[in-house]
C-alpha positions in Angstrom: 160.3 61.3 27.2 157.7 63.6 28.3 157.8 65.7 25.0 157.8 62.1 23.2 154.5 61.3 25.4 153.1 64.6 24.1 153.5 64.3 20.8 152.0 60.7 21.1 148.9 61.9 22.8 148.7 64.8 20.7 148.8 62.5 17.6 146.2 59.8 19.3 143.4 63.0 20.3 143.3 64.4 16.5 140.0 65.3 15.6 138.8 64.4 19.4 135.2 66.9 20.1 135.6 67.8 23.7 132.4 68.6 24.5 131.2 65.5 23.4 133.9 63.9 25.4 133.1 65.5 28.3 129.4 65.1 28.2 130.6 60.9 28.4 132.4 61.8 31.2 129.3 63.4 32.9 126.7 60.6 31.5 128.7 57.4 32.7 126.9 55.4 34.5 127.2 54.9 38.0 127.0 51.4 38.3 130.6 50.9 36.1 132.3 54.0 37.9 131.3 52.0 41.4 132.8 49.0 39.8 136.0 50.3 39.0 136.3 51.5 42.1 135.8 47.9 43.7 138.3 46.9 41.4 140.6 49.8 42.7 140.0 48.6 46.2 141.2 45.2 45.3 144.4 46.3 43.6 145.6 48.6 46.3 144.9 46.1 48.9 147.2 43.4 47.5 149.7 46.3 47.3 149.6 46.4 51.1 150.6 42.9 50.7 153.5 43.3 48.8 155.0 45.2 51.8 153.6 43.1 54.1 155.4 39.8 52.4 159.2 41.8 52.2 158.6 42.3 56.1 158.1 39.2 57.2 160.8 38.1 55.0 163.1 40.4 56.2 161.7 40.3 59.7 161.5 43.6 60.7 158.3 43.3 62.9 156.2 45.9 61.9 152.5 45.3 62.0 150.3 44.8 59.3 148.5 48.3 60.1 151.8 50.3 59.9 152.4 48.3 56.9 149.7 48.6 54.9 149.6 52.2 56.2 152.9 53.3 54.8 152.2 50.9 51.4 149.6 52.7 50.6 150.6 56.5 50.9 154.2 55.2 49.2 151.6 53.8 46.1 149.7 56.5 45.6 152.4 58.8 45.5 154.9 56.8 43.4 151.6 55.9 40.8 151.2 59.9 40.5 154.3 61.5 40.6 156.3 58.4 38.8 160.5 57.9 39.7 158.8 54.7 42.3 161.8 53.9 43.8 162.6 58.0 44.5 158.6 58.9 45.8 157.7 55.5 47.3 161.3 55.3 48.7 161.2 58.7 50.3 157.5 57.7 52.0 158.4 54.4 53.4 161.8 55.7 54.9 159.7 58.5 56.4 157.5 56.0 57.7 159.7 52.6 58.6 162.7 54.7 60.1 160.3 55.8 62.5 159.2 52.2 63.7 162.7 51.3 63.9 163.0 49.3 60.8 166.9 49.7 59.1 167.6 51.6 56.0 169.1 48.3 54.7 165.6 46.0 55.4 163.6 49.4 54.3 165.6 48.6 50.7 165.2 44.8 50.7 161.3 45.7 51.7 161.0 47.7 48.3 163.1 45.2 46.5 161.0 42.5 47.6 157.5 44.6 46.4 159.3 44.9 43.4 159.9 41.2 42.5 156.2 40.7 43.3 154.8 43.2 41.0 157.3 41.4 38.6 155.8 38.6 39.1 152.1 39.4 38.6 152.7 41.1 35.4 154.4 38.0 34.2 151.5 35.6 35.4 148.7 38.0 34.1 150.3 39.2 31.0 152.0 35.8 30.6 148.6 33.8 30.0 146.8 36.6 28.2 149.2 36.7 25.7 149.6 33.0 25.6 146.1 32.0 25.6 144.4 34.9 24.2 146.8 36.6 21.4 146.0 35.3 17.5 149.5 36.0 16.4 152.6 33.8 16.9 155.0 36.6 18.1 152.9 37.4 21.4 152.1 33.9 22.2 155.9 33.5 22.2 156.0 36.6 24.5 153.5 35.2 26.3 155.1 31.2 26.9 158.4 33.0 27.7 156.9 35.3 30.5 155.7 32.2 32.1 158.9 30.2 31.7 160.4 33.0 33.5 157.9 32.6 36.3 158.5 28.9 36.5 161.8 29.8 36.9 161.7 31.8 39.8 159.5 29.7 41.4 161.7 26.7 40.8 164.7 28.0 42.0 163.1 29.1 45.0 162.4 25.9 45.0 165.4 24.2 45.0 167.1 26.9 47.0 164.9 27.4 49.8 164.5 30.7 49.4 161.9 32.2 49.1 159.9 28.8 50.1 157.5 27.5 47.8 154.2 28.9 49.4 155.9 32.6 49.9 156.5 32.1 46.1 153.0 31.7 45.2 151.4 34.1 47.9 153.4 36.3 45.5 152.1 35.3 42.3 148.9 35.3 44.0 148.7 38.5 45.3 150.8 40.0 42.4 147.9 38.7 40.0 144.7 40.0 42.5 146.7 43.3 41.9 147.5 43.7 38.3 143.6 42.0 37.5 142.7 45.4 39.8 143.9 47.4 38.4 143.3 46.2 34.7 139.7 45.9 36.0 139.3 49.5 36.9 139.9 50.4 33.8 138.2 47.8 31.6 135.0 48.7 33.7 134.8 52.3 32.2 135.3 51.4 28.5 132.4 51.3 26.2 130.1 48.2 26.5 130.6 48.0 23.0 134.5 47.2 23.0 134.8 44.1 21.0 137.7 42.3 23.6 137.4 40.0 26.3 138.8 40.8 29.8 141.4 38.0 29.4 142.5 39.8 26.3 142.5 42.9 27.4 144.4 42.2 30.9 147.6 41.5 28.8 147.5 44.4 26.8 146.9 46.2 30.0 149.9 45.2 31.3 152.2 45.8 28.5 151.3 49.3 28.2 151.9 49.5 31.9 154.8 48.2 32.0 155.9 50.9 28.7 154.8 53.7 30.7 156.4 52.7 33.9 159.4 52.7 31.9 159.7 55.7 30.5 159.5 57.6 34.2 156.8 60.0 33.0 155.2 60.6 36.2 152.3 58.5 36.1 152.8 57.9 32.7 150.4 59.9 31.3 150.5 60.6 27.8 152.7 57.1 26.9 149.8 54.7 28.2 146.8 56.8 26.5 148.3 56.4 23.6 149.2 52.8 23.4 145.5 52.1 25.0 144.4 54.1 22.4 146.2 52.5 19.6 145.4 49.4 20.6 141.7 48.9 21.2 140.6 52.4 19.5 139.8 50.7 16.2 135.4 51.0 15.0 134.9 52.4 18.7 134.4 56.5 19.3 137.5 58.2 20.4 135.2 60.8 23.2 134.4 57.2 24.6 137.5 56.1 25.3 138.9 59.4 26.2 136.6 59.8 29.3 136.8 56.2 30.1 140.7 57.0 30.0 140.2 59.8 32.4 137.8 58.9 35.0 140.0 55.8 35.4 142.9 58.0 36.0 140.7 60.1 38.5 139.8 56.8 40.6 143.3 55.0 40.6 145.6 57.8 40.5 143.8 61.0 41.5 141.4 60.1 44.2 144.6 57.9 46.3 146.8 60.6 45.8 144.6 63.3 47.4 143.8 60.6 50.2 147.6 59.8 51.0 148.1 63.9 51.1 145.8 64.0 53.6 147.0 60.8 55.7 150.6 62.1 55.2 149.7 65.8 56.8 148.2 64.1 59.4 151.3 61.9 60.2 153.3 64.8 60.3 151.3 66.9 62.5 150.9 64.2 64.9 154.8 64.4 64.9 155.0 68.1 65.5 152.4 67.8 68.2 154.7 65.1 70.0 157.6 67.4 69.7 156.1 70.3 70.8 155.0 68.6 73.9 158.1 67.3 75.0 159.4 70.7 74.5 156.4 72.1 76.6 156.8 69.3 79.2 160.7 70.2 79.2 160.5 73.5 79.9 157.6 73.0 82.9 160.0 71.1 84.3 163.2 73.6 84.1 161.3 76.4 85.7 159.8 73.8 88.2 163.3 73.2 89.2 164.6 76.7 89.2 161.4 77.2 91.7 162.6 74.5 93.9 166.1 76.1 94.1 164.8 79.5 94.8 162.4 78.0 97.5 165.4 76.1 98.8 167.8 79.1 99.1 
C-alpha cells in the first residue's frame, strides 16, 4: 500500500515547480492558516468527546480532564503514525490502566469512539453527497449512508441502548468533528476553488475514509492524490500542494509534536513517583537499622 500511495502521489506531482510551491507555502496568508487552525481546535475537541461518551457508557469514572487528556495524545498519535487501534490503543491503555479503568472497558471505550466517528462520516458525507453531488450514483451513496444512520439510531431506539439523546450527542459531536477537520483543510485551498464547503465536506470524507483504510500511516500519499484528483481540475497544482501541506503541518504535525511532549511529561512524572518511593523506602530501612543499633 505504501508503494501504491507512492506511485499515486508520484503520478499526481508531475510537472509540480517546487519553488513556486514553496513560495505559496511561505506567502499564505495568515488570516486562513489561523482559521484552519480554529477549525483544528474544533475537531480535536469533539474527539475528547468521543472518549468522553464510551466512559460514561461504560461507567468507568474517569474525569473529563483525564479523558480528554489521554484522547488527545491517543489522536495525535494514531492520525500520524496510522494502525489507530495499535497507536491509540497502546496510549489509552498506558493512560486508563493507570486510573484503574479495565482492559475490557479500555476496548469498549475505543469501540465506542469508533462507532462515533462512524457515525459523523455518515451524517456529513451522507448529506453532501445527497444534497450536493450532480450524479445519480453518489446521491445513492449518499441516501444510503443516511439510511444507515437512521438505522442505528432507530434501533437504539427501540432497544434502549444506546438512548435516543446518547445517539445524537454522537452524531452531533461526530459531525462538529469531521466539519473540523474538513474545515482545516478547505480553509488553506485557493480562494479560487470553484466548490462549495457542503460539497467539498463529502469528498473530504471519502478520501478520509480511503486513506484510513489502507493503514498508510497518516495516509499520506493515498489522500493527496485523491484530493488532488478530485478538485485539481483549472486550479494550479503549487496551490494545492502547499495548501495540502500546511494542512498536514496544523492537524497532524503540530498535535503530534504536542502529545510527544505531554507524553514525556507523563512519564517522567511516573519515574519521579517511583524514584521517591524508592528514596522514601530506603530512608526508612536505615532509619530502622539505626533504631536497632541504638537499641542494642
Amino acid at each position: 500500500m505504501i508503494v501504491g500511495a507512492i506511485c499515486l502521489l508520484t503520478h499526481a506531482l508531475r510537472g509540480l515547480d517546487w519553488r513556486t510551491m514553496l513560495h505559496e507555502c511561505w506567502t499564505m496568508p495568515w488570516h486562513r492558516v489561523a482559521l484552519a487552525a480554529l477549525f483544528t481546535v474544533a475537531s480535536y475537541g469533539a474527539l475528547t468527546i468521543y472518549d468522553f461518551i464510551g466512559c460514561r457508557l461504560v461507567g468507568c469514572g474517569v474525569g473529563y480532564v483525564r479523558v480528554a487528556y489521554a484522547a488527545l495524545l491517543a489522536y495525535a498519535f494514531s492520525h500520524t503514525l496510522g494502525f489507530p487501534a495499535v497507536t491509540g490503543g497502546a496510549i489509552r491503555y498506558r493512560l486508563y490502566a493507570r486510573w484503574g479503568v479495565r482492559p475490557t472497558d479500555i476496548a469498549r471505550i475505543m469501540a465506542l469512539a469508533g462507532v462515533t466517528l462512524v457515525l459523523g462520516m455518515l451524517s456529513i458525507g451522507g448529506t453532501s453527497m445527497l444534497f450536493t453531488r450532480q450524479t445519480l450514483g453518489s446521491q445513492a451513496l449518499g441516501g444510503l449512508m443516511l439510511a444507515g444512520l437512521l438505522v442505528y439510531v432507530a434501533i437504539g431506539y427501540w432497544r434502549g441502548t444506546p438512548k435516543l439523546r446518547v445517539s445524537l450527542a454522537q452524531i452531533l459531536v461526530g459531525s462538529i468533528d469531521w466539519l473540523g477537520v474538513a474545515g482545516t483543510l478547505y480553509m488553506l485551498l485557493p480562494s479560487s476553488i470553484d466548490m462549495s464547503f457542503a460539497a467539498f465536506a463529502g469528498l473530504f470524507v471519502m478520501a478520509y475514509l480511503v486513506a484510513t483504510i489502507s493503514n498508510v500511516p497518516g495516509g499520506i500519499g493515498i489522500f493527496e492524490s485523491l484530493i488532488l484528483a478530485n478538485i485539481g481540475h483549472g486550479l494550479p497544482t503549487e496551490a494545492l500542494v502547499s495548501a495540502l501541506l500546511v494542512y498536514r503541518a496544523i492537524y497532524f504535525l503540530v498535535p503530534f509534536l504536542l502529545a510527544g511532549l505531554a507524553l514525556m511529561a507523563f512519564e517522567a512524572q511516573i519515574l519521579s513517583a517511583r524514584l521517591s518511593r524508592r528514596n522514601a523506602g530506603v530512608g526508612e530501612t536505615v532509619e530502622a537499622q539505626a533504631d536497632f543499633l541504638r537499641i542494642s
